[in-house]
C-alpha positions in Angstrom: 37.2 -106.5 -56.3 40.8 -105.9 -57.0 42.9 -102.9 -55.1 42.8 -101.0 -58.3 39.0 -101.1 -58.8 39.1 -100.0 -55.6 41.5 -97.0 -55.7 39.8 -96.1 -59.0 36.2 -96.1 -57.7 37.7 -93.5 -54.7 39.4 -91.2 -57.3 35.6 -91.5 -59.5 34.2 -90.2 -56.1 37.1 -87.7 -55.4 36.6 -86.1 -58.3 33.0 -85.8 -58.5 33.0 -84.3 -55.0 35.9 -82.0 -56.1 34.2 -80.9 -59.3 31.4 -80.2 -57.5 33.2 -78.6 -54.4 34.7 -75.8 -56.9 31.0 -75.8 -58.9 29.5 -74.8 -55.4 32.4 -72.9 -54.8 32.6 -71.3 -57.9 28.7 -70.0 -57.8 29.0 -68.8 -54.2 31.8 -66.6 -55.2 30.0 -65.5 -58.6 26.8 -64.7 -56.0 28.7 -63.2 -53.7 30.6 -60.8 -56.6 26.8 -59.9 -57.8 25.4 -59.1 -54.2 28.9 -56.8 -53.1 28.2 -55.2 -56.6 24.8 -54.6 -56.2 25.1 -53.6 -52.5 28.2 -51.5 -53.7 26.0 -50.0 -56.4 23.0 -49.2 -53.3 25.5 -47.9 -50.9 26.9 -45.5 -53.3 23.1 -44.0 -54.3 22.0 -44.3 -50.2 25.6 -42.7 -49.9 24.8 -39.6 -52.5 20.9 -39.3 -51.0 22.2 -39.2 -47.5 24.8 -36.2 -49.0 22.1 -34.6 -50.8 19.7 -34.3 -48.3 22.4 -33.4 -45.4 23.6 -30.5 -48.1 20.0 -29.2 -48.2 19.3 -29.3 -44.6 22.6 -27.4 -43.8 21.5 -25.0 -46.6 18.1 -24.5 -45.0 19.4 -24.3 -41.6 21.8 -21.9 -42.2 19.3 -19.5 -44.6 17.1 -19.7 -41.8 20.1 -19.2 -39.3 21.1 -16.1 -41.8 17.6 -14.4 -41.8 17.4 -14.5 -37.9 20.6 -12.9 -37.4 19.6 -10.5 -40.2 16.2 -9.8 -38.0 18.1 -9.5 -34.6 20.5 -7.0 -35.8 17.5 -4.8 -37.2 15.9 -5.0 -33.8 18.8 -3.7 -32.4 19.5 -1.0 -34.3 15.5 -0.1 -33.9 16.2 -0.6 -30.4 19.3 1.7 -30.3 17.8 4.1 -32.5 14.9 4.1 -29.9 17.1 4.6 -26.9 19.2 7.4 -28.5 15.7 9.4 -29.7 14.7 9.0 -25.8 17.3 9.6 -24.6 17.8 13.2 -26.8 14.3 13.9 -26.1 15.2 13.4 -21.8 17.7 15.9 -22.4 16.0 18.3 -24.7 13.1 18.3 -22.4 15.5 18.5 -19.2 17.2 22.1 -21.0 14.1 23.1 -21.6 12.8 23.3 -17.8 16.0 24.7 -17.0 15.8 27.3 -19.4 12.3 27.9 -18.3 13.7 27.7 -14.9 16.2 30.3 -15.6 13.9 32.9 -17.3 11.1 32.0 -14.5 13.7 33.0 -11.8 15.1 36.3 -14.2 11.4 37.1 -14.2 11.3 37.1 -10.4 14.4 39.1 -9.8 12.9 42.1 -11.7 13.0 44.8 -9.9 9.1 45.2 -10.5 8.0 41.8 -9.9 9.9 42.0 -6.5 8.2 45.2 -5.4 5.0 43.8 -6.3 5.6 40.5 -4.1 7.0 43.0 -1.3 4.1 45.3 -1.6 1.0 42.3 -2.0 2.9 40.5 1.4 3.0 44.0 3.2 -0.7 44.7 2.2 -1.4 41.0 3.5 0.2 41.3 7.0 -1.3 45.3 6.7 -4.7 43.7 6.9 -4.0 40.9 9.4 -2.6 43.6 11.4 -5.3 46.0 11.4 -8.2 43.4 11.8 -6.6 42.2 15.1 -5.8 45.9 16.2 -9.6 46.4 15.3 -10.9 43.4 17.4 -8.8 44.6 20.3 -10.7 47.9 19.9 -14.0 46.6 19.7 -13.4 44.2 22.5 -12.2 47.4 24.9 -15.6 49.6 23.6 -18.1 46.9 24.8 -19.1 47.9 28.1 -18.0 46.2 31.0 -21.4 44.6 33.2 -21.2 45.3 36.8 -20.5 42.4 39.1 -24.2 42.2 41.6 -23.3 41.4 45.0 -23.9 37.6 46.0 -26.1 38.9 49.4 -28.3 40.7 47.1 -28.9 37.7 44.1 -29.2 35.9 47.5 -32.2 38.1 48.9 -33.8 38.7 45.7 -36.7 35.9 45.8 -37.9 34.2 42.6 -40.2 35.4 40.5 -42.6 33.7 38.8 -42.7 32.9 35.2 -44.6 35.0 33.3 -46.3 33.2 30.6 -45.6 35.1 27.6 -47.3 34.5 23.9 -45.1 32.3 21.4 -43.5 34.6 18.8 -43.6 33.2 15.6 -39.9 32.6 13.8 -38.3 35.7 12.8 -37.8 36.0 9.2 -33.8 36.6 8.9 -31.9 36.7 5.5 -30.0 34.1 4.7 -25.9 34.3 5.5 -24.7 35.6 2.5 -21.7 33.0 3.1 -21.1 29.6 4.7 -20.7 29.3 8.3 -20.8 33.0 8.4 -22.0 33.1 11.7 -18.8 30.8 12.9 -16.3 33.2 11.3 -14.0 35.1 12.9 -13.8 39.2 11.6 -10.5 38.9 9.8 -11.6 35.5 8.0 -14.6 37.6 6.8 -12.3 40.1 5.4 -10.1 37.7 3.7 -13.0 36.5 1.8 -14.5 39.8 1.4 -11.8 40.9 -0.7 -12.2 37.8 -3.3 -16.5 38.7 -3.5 -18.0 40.4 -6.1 -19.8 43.4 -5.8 -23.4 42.2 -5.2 -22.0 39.7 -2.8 -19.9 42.5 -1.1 -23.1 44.2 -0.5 -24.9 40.9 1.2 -22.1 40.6 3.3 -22.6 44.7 4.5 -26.2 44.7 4.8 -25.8 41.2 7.0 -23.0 42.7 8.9 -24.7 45.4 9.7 -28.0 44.3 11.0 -26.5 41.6 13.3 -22.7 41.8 14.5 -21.7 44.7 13.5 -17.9 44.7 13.3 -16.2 47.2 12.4 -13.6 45.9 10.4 -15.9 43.7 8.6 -17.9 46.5 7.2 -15.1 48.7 6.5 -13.3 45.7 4.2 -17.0 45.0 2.6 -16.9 49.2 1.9 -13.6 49.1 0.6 -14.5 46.5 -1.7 -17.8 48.2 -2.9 -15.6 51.0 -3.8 -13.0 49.2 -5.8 -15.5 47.3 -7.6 -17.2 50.2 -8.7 
């Protein structure tokens, strides 16, 4: 085989790897055109979704966003309606006792209504006064017992018991108040003057059979007679 066989058999085979160099070549580009277009094409539609559906979130979020705020600013106007209708009603009800305040105190300072406190605390320590003053004067009329002698308790011999029949119970009335027995005079006549007349009586007729106090029974009296 000559040189130029030789050269000519390597040009056949550097052609035929050239033609199909830029044949391979030549598709791969064409492919690669077709895939970046369709990609291109996909990108651009994902692109617009992905805008779409961020507009309508943003839309939705700020609607939402829109009616809150709209919500929290009626709340607060309730609320500061609320607060201002309180507080008007605080003050109107604060004038109000002070008013009543004023016109109880004008009340007072009438010359009548302070004669009648002055008169109802005179006729108070009037009665206190004249129930001790009448204690003291019963306690001076009871007579005083004589003191025996100790020599003659001493040389007075024992007697012996004389057995005496058992008395049945006496039949008393019944207190015509509580603890009537335990009360002092003038807290008798301190509550006589609140009884009613048939209880006024209960408390005379009781008075009168057992302790017999004078100041007692005249308060009881006195309150027979203003009843009647």
């Amino acid at each position: 085989m000559t040189r130029n066989d030789q050269l000519r058999r390597s040009s056949t085979r550097l052609q035929k790897q050239g033609t199909l160099w830029f044949q391979q070549t030549r598709g791969a580009g064409e492919s690669f055109l077709a895939e970046s277009r369709e990609a291109g094409v996909t990108f651009v539609k994902d692109l617009g979704a992905a805008g779409s559906k961020l507009a309508s979130t943003t839309g939705c979020s700020t609607q939402a966003f829109r009616k809150a705020l709209q919500k929290e600013a009626l709340d607060w106007q309730r609320l500061v309606l609320q607060t201002r209708d309180a507080y008007a009603a605080a003050l109107k009800e604060r004038f109000d006792r002070a008013e009543r305040q004023a016109l109880s105190t004008r009340e007072a300072l009438r010359p009548e209504s302070v004669e009648v406190t002055v008169l109802g605390s005179a006729k108070g320590l009037l009665a206190k006064a004249q129930s001790r003053v009448d204690e003291r004067l019963e306690q001076a009329a009871k007579p005083a017992r004589p003191a025996k002698p100790a020599a003659a308790k001493a040389a007075k011999k024992p007697r012996a018991a004389k057995a005496r029949p058992a008395k049945g119970p006496a039949k008393l009335a019944d207190a015509p108040l509580r603890n009537y027995d335990q009360l002092a005079a003038k807290d008798v006549v301190n509550r006589v003057q609140r009884l009613s007349g048939p209880q006024a009586t209960a408390v005379l007729e009781y008075e009168r059979a057992r302790k017999r106090r004078a100041t007692v029974i005249r308060a009881a009296e006195q309150r027979l007679s203003a009843a009647s």
